[in-house]
Structures are given as structure tokens and as C-alpha cells.
C-alpha positions in Angstrom: 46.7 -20.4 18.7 45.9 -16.7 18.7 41.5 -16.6 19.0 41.1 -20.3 20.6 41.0 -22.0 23.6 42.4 -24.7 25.4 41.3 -28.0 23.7 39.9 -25.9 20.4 41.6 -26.9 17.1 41.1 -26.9 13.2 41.1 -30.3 12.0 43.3 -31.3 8.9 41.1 -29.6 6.0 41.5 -33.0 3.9 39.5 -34.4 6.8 36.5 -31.9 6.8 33.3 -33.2 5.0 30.9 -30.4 3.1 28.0 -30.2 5.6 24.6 -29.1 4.5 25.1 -25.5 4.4 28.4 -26.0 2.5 26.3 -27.8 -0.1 23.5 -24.8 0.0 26.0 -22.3 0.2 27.1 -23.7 -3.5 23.8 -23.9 -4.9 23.2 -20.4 -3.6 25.6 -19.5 -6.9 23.6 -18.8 -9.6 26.3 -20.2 -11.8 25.9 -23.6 -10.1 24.4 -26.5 -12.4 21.7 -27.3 -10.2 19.1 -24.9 -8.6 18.8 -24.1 -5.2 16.1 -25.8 -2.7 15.0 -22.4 -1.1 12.8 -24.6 1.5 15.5 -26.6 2.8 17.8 -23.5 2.7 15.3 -21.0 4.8 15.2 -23.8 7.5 18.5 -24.2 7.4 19.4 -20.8 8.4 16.4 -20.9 10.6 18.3 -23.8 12.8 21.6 -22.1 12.3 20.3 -18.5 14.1 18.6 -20.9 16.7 21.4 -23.4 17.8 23.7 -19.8 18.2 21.7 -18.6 20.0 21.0 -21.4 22.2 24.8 -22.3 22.8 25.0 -18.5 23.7 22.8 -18.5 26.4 25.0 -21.3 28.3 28.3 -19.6 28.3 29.5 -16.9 30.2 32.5 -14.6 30.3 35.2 -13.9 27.6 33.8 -17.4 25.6 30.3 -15.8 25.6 31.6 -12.5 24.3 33.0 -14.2 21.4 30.5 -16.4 20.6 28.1 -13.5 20.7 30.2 -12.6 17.7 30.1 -15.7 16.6 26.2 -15.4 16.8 25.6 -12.5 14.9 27.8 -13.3 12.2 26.6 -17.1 11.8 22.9 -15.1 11.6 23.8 -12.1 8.9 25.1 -15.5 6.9 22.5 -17.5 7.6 20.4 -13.9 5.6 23.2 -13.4 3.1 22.2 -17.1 2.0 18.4 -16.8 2.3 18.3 -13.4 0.5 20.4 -13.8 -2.5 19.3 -17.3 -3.3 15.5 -16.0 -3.3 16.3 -12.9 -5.3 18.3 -15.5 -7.7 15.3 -17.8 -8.0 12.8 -15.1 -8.6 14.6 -13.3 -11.3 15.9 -17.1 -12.7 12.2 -18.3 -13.0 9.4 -15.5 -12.7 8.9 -12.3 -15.2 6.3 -11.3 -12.1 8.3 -9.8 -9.4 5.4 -8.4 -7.3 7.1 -4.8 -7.5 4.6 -2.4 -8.6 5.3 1.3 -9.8 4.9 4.6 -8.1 2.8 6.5 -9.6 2.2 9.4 -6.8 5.9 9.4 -6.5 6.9 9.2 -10.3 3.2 10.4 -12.1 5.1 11.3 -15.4 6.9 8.3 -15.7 5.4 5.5 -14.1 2.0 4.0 -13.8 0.7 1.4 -11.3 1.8 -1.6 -13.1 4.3 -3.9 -11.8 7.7 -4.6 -12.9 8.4 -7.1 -15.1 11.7 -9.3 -15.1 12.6 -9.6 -18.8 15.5 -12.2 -17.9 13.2 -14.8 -16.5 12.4 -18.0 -18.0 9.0 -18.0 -18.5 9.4 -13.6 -19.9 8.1 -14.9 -23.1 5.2 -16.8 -22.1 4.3 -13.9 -19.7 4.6 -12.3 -23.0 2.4 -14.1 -24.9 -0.3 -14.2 -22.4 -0.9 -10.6 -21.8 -1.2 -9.6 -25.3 -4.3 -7.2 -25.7 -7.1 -9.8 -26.9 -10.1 -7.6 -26.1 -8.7 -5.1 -28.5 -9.7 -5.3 -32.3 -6.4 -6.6 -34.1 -5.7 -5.5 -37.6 -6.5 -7.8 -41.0 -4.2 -10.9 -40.6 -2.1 -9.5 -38.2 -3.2 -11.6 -35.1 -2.0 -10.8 -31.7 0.6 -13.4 -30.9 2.3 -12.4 -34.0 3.4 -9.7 -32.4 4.7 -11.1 -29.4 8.5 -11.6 -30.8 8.6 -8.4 -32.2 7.6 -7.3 -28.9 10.3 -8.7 -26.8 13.0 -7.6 -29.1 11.8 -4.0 -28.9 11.8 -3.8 -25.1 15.2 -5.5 -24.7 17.0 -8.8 -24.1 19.7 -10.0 -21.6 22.6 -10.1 -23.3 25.4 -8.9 -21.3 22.9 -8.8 -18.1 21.2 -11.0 -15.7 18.7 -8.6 -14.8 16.2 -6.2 -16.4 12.8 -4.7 -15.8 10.1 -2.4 -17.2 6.8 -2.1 -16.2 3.9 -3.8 -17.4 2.4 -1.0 -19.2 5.3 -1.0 -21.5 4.5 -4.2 -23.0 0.8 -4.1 -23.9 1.8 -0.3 -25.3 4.6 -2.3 -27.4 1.8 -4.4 -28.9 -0.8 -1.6 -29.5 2.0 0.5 -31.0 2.3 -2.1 -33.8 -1.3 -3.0 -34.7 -1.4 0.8 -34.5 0.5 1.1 -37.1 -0.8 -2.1 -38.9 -4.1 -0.6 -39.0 -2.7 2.6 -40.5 -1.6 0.7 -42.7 -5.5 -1.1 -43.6 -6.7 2.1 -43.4 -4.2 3.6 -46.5 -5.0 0.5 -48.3 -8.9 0.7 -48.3 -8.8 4.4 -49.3 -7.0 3.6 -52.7 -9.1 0.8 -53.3 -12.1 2.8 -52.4 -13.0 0.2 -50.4 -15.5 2.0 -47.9 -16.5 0.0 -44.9 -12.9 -1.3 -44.8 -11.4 2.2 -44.5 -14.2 2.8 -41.6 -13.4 0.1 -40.2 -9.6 0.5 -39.8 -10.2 4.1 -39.0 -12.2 2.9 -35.9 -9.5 0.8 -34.9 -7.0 3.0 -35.2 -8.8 5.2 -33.0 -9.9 2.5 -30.4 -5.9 1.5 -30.0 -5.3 5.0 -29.8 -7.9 5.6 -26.9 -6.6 2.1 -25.1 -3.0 3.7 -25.4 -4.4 6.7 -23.2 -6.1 4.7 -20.9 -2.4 2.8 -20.2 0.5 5.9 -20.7 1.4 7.7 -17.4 0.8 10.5 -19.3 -1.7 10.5 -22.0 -0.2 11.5 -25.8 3.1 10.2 -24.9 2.5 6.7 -26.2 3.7 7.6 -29.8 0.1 6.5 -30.7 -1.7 9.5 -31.2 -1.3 9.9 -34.9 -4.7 10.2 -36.0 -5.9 8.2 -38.9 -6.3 11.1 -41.6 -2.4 12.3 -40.5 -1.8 8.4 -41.1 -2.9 8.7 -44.5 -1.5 12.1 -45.3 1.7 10.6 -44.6 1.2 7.5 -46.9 1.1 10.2 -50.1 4.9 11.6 -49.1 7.9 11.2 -51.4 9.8 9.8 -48.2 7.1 7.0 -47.2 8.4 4.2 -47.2 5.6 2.0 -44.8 2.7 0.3 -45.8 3.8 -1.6 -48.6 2.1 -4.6 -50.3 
């Protein structure tokens, strides 16, 4: 009877029903087959914290000591609940995560951008949707073609719950490729002395190139700097092997 008092008792644990919080605390898992109700579970712990502290205030002596234990610990669960299940549900269903880099801190290596969560559900709609549309795209090479390519280059979550990388790193992932694709156009219409379309790939090489500048932390660092005339010096080397047909 060590820790109780007179009339306190444990009743039979066959004989104890799951109570709300029981139930929460389960769904809190983020193995468990259903998700957790956040709302129900903030106000939850909200009620908890309050009824402590409202039992606390009538008791006096050696019983208030403890329950002012009691108190504090039913209130850092009542947070171990909230927190966990909120950080679960944001990185379970949002690539946002409203965390934004440092760039005053960290100006070589990270930008303004926020940090996206590239285990969430909806990572490759997010994707999808910020693909660089207002940049020029190369010959049949839309932009959402290059959305899978893109999400395989920046990583997956295999082995991992968790992973994130900034926003920048995404739209330079996409110019990276038409980059390349327009290198690419650019080699073409020089052998088939097709003019305009060798000016006009040479132009977008150039604009992606600027865009990439405009994005990097530090500009030149991108790996999109290869001008268009290097592009097509390349092209003529023994060990080329891009740009084929």
C-alpha cells in the first residue's frame, strides 16, 4: 500500500474500461490504423491540465504535495500527447511545414525558402504544382514531365519517416533538367543548321541559367552555369554520350 491512502485502491485491471485519453493516447501512434482527431485530443489535454489543477487547489498537506506531482506530470502528458500527435499529422499529411531557412545564419547554404517534407502525402502534388511554368520549357519536354524525375533525384522515404530540403532545391532540380534538355535543342539545331532553333535554345539555356542564379544561396553553384557554346563543345567529345536522338 506503499504511495496510497486510506480508502485508495487499484481496481482489478480486467475491470478498467479505455477512457478517452486511452483511446487518444493509441491513435497518437503513428503506426495506429486510424488517424488521430488532433481537436478532440488538444481539448482533451486542455480539461486534463484544468481538472489537476482544480482538484489541487482543494487539498492541503502531504495529499496536496502529491497531487502537485500528480499535476505536473498529468500536464507534461497531456503535451507529450498534443506535441507528438501534431508533429505526426503534419509530416503524415503536409510537404509545407511552415519552417523557413536561415539565410543570415547559413548564407552559403541556405536561402529563405521553406522546408519541405518529402515524406508527406500530398509531396508529389506539392511537386507537381510548383514546377517553374513561367520559364520557357525545352521542345516536347513539358514541365510536369519532369516532376518524377524530380522527386527521385531529391530522395524518397525508404528506410525513414521524415525528410526535408528546402524549396529552392526543387525548382533548381527542374531547371537543372530542361537545362540540360535545352543543351540538348541547342546541339541539335547547330547540325541541322537550323538557325532560329539554335537561337532560340541558346536563349533558353541562358534564361534557366539566369533563373538558377536568381534561386542558389550562392550564385554559380547550381551546376547550371555551363554556358551554351561549352554545351556544344562538349557535344563534339569522344566521351559524350548525352544528347542522343
Amino acid at each position: 500500500m506503499s504511495g496510497q491512502f486510506p480508502g485508495e485502491g487499484t481496481p482489478p485491471e480486467e475491470n478498467v474500461m479505455p477512457t478517452p485519453l486511452d483511446t487518444l493516447l493509441t491513435q497518437s501512434d503513428p503506426l495506429a490504423d486510424n488517424p488521430p482527431d488532433t481537436e478532440r485530443l488538444s481539448a482533451l489535454s486542455t480539461a486534463l491540465a484544468h481538472d489537476v489543477v482544480e482538484a489541487d487547489r482543494a487539498l492541503k498537506g502531504r495529499r496536496l504535495g502529491l497531487l502537485r506531482r500528480h499535476k505536473w506530470a498529468a500536464i507534461a502528458a497531456a503535451a507529450v500527447v498534443v506535441v507528438p500527435t501534431t508533429a505526426y499529422a503534419a509530416s503524415a499529411l503536409f510537404a509545407h511545414t511552415g519552417t523557413f531557412g536561415d539565410p543570415v545564419r547559413n548564407p552559403d547554404f541556405e536561402d529563405g525558402s521553406e522546408y519541405i517534407e518529402m515524406c508527406a502525402a500530398d509531396y508529389s502534388t506539392y511537386v507537381t504544382s510548383v514546377a517553374p511554368t513561367d520559364l520557357p520549357a525545352p521542345p516536347h519536354h513539358p514541365w510536369a514531365s519532369y516532376a518524377p524525375t524530380v522527386m527521385k533525384v531529391l530522395g524518397g522515404c525508404e528506410g525513414t519517416s521524415s525528410g526535408t530540403f528546402q524549396a529552392s532545391q526543387v525548382a533548381l532540380s527542374y531547371i537543372a533538367q530542361a537545362h540540360n534538355d535545352w543543351g540538348c535543342a541547342y546541339v541539335w539545331a547547330t547540325e541541322d543548321g537550323d538557325t532560329a532553333g539554335a537561337r532560340t535554345a541558346h536563349d533558353g539555356m541562358n534564361t534557366l541559367t539566369q533563373a538558377a542564379d536568381r534561386i542558389a544561396p550562392t550564385p554559380g553553384t547550381h551546376g547550371v552555369g555551363i554556358s551554351p557554346e561549352t554545351f556544344l563543345a562538349n557535344s563534339k567529345l569522344p566521351q559524350w554520350v548525352g544528347c542522343k536522338r
